[in-house]
matplotlib code that plots the C-alpha trace (Angstrom):
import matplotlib.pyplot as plt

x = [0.0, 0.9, -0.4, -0.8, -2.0, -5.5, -6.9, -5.9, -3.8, -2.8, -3.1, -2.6, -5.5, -7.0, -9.3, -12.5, -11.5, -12.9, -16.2, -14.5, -12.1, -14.8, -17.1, -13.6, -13.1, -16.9, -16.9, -14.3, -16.9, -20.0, -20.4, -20.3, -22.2, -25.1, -26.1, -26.6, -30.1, -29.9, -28.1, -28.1, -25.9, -24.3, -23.1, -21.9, -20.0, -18.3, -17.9, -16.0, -14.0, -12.5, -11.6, -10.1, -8.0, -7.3, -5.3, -3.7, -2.2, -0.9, 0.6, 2.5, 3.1, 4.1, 4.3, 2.6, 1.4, -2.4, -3.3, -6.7, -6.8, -8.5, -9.8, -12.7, -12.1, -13.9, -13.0, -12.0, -9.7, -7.1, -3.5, -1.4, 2.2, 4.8, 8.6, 11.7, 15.1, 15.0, 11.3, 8.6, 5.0, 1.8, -0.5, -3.3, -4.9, -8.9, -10.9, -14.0, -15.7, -16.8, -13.3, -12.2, -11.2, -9.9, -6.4, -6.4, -4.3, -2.2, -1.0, -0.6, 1.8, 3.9, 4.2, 5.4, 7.4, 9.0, 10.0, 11.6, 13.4, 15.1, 15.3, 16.9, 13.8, 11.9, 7.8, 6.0, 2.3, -0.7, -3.3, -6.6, -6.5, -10.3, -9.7, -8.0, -8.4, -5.7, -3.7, -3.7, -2.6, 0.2, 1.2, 0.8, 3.4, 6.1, 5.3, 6.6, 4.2, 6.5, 4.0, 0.7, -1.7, -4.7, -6.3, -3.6, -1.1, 2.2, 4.2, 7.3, 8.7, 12.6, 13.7, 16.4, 19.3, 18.2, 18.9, 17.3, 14.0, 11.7, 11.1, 7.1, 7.6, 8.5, 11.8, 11.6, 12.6, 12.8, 13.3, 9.6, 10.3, 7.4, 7.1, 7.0, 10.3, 9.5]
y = [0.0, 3.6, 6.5, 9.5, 11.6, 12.6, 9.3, 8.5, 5.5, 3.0, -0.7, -3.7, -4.9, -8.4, -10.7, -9.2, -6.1, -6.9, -5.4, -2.4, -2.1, -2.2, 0.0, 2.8, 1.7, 2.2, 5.8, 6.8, 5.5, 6.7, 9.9, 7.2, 4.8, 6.9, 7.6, 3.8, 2.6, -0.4, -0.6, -4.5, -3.6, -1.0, -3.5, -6.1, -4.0, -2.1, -5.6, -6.7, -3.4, -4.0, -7.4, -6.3, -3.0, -5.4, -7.8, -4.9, -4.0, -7.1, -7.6, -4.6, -4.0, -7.4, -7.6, -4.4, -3.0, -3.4, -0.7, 0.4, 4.3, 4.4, 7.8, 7.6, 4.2, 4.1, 2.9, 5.8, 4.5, 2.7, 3.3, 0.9, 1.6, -0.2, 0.2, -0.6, 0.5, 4.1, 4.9, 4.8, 4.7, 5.5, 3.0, 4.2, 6.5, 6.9, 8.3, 7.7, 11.2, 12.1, 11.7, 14.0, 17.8, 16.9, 16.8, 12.9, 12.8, 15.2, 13.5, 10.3, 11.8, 14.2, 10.3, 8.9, 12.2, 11.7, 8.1, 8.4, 12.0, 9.0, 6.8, 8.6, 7.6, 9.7, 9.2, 8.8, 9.1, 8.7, 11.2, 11.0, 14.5, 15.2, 14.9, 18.1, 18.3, 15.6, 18.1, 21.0, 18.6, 16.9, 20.2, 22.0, 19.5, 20.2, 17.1, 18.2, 17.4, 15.3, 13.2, 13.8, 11.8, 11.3, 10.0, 11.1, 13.3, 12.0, 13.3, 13.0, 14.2, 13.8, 15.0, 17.8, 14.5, 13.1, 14.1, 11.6, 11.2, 8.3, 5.7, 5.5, 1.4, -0.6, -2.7, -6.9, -7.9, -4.9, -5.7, -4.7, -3.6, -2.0, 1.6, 1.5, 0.0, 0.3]
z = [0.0, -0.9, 1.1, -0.6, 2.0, 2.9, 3.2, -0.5, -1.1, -3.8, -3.0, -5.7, -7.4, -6.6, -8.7, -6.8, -7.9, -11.5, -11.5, -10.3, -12.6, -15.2, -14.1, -14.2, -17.8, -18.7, -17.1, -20.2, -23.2, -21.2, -23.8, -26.6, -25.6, -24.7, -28.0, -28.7, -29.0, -27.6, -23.4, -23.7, -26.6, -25.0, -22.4, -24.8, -26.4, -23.0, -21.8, -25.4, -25.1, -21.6, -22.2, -25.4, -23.4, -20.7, -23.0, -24.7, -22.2, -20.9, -24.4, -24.8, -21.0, -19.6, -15.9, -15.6, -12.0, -11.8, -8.3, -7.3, -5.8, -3.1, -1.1, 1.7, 1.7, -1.5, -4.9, -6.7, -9.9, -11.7, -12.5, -14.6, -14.4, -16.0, -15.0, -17.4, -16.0, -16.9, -17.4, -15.8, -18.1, -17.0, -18.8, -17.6, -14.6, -14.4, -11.8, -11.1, -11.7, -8.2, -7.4, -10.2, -9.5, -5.8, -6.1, -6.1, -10.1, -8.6, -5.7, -7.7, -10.1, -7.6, -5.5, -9.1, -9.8, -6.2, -6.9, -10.5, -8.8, -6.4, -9.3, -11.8, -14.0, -17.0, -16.7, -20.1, -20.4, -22.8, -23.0, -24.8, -26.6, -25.6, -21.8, -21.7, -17.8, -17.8, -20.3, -17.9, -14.8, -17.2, -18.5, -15.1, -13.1, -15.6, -18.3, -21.8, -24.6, -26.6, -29.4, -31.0, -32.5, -33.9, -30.5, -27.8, -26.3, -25.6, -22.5, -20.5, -17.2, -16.2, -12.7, -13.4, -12.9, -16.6, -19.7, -22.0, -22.5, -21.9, -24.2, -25.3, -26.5, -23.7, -24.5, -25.2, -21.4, -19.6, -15.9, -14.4, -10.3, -8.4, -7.7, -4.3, -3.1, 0.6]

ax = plt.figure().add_subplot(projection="3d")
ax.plot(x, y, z, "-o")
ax.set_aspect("equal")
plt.show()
């Protein structure tokens, strides 16, 4: 467990954490889904669409961390990090939106910008181009926009000690150690 302050904390995710994890990853389609006709469909397809981002990201981030952020005691989101020797990437940090707008992203990255500072390490992150409150927070803690693409923005942080920046593909074998070493 990580404690961020404020009764906000990280903790690993476990298997009855699945429906949780879930309903974060349906919160991000909710606009899109909402215009289908059908909310048996709807669900399918969510349901189709998590399986399918799940595996992704086991694929191209093996060994990944898998934490739950919690804050009240309550479920409040996700964050997928995956660690090669040098870099840090955030694969993924959703809030659940009552949890958004309280500082909870914030403290999660300055804990992650705290550990790679100690590290040595660069963080790289993914950023869907229409959540552009996740922009202003990247952009606001010092994260250079480094890529963009048709769905997202790209952007890395290095404590003042690095010079190069992080890589956005994780390496065939990188060594994978957690974040919190404590």
């Amino acid at each position: 467990m990580v404690d961020l302050g404020r009764g906000t904390y990280l903790r690993p995710c476990e298997p009855s954490d699945d429906a949780f994890l879930y309903d974060v990853f349906c919160t991000t389609w909710e606009s899109e889904v909402a215009a289908l006709p059908n909310q048996n469909l709807a669900q399918h397809i969510l349901r189709i669409q998590h399986i399918a981002q799940e595996r992704r990201f086991a694929s191209r981030y093996p060994g990944h961390q898998r934490l739950i952020v919690m804050s009240g005691g309550l479920g409040a989101g996700r964050l997928y990090l995956f660690e090669s020797l040098s870099s840090l990437q955030v694969v993924d940090l959703t809030l659940m939106p009552q949890f958004r707008s309280r500082g909870i992203g914030t403290r999660i990255l300055h804990h992650l910008m705290s550990e790679a500072t100690r590290d040595g390490s660069t963080i790289a992150a993914g950023v869907p181009r229409t959540n552009k409150g996740a922009t202003k927070l990247y952009a606001a803690l010092g994260f250079q926009l480094v890529s963009v693409d048709d769905l997202d923005n790209g952007f890395e942080w290095a404590p003042a000690s690095v010079t190069e920046p992080a890589s956005h593909t994780p390496t065939a074998g990188a060594v994978v150690r957690p974040v919190s070493r404590r």
